[in-house]
N, C-alpha and C positions, 0 to 999 in steps of 0.2 A: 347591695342594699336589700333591705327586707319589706313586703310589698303585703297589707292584708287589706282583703275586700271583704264587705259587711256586707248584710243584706237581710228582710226580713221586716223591717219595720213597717212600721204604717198604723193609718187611724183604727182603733176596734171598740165595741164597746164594753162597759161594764161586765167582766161575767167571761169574757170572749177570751182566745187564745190567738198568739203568735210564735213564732219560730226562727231565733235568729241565726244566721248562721256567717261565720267569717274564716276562709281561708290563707292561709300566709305561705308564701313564693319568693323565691330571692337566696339570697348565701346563707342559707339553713340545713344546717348538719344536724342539729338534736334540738326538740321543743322543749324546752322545761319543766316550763307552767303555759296556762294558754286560762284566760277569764273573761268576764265582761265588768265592766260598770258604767255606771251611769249617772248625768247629771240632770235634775229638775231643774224647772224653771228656777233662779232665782238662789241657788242651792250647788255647793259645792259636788266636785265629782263623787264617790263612792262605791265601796267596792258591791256589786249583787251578786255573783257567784265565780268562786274560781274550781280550775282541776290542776293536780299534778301532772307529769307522763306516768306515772304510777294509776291514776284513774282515780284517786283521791277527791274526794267535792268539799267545797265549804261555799257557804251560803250567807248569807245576812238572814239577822233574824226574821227582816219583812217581807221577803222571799222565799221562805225555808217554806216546805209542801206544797207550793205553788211552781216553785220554778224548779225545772231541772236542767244540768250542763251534764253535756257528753261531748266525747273526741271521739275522730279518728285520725291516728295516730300517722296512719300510711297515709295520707292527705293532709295533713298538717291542718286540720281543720276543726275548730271546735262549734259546738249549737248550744243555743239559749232554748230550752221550749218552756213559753210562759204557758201558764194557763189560769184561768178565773182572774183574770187582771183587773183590777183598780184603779179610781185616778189617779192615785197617786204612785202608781206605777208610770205614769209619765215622764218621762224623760228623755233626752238622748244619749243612746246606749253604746259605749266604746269596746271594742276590742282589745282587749290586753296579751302579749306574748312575751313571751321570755324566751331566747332561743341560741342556741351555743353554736357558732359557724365552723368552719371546717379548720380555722384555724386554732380554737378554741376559744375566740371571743364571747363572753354573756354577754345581752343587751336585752332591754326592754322596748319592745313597740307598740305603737297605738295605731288602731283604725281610724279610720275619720269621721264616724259616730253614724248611727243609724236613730234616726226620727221614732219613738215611739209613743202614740197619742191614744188615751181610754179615754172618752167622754160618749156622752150620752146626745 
C-alpha cells in the first residue's frame, strides 16, 4: 500500500507564507503526477496546483504567482510553497499522487489533508 504524510499547515495571517509538504512510501516504482487540492469550508474539493514527473506545473487561476509546487523526485516527495495568502486560501489542503508500482499498477492517492487557516 502506498502511505503519504502531509505536513505544513497551520494558522497565518493575511499577507504570510507556508510550506507544504507531503511525502509518499509504500509499493512505489514510478510517481506520475504528485499535486495538492484543497477544500473550503463549505465548498467542494479542487484542484490548487499539480506537477508531472517531467516537472511540468499547472495551477488554478486563484493561485497562479502566489503559489509554487516543486518535487523531488529521489524522495517521492512534492511542496506547496504558498505565499501572500488570503482568506480565502483557507482550506484543507490534500495530497494527490499518481504512482505506477512495480508491477505496473496506476493508482491514485490521497493524504489525509493538512489544516490550512489565513485570518487575521
Amino acid at each position: 500500500q502506498v502511505h503519504l504524510v502531509e505536513s505544513g499547515g497551520g494558522l497565518v495571517q493575511p499577507g504570510g507564507s507556508l510550506r507544504l509538504s507531503c511525502a509518499a512510501s509504500g509499493s512505489i516504482f514510478r510517481i506520475v503526477a504528485m499535486g495538492w487540492y484543497r477544500q473550503a469550508p463549505g465548498k467542494e474539493r479542487d484542484l490548487a496546483a499539480t506537477i508531472t514527473s517531467g516537472g511540468t506545473p499547472n495551477y488554478a487561476d486563484s493561485v497562479k504567482g502566489r503559489f509554487t509546487i516543486s518535487r523531488d523526485t529521489a524522495k517521492n516527495t512534492v511542496y506547496l510553497q504558498m505565499n501572500s495568502l488570503k482568506p480565502e486560501d483557507t482550506a484543507v489542503y490534500y495530497c494527490n499522487v499518481i504512482a505506477r508500482s512495480l508491477i505496473g499498477t496506476v493508482s491514485a492517492y490521497w493524504g489525509q489533508g493538512t489544516q490550512v487557516t489565513v485570518s487575521s
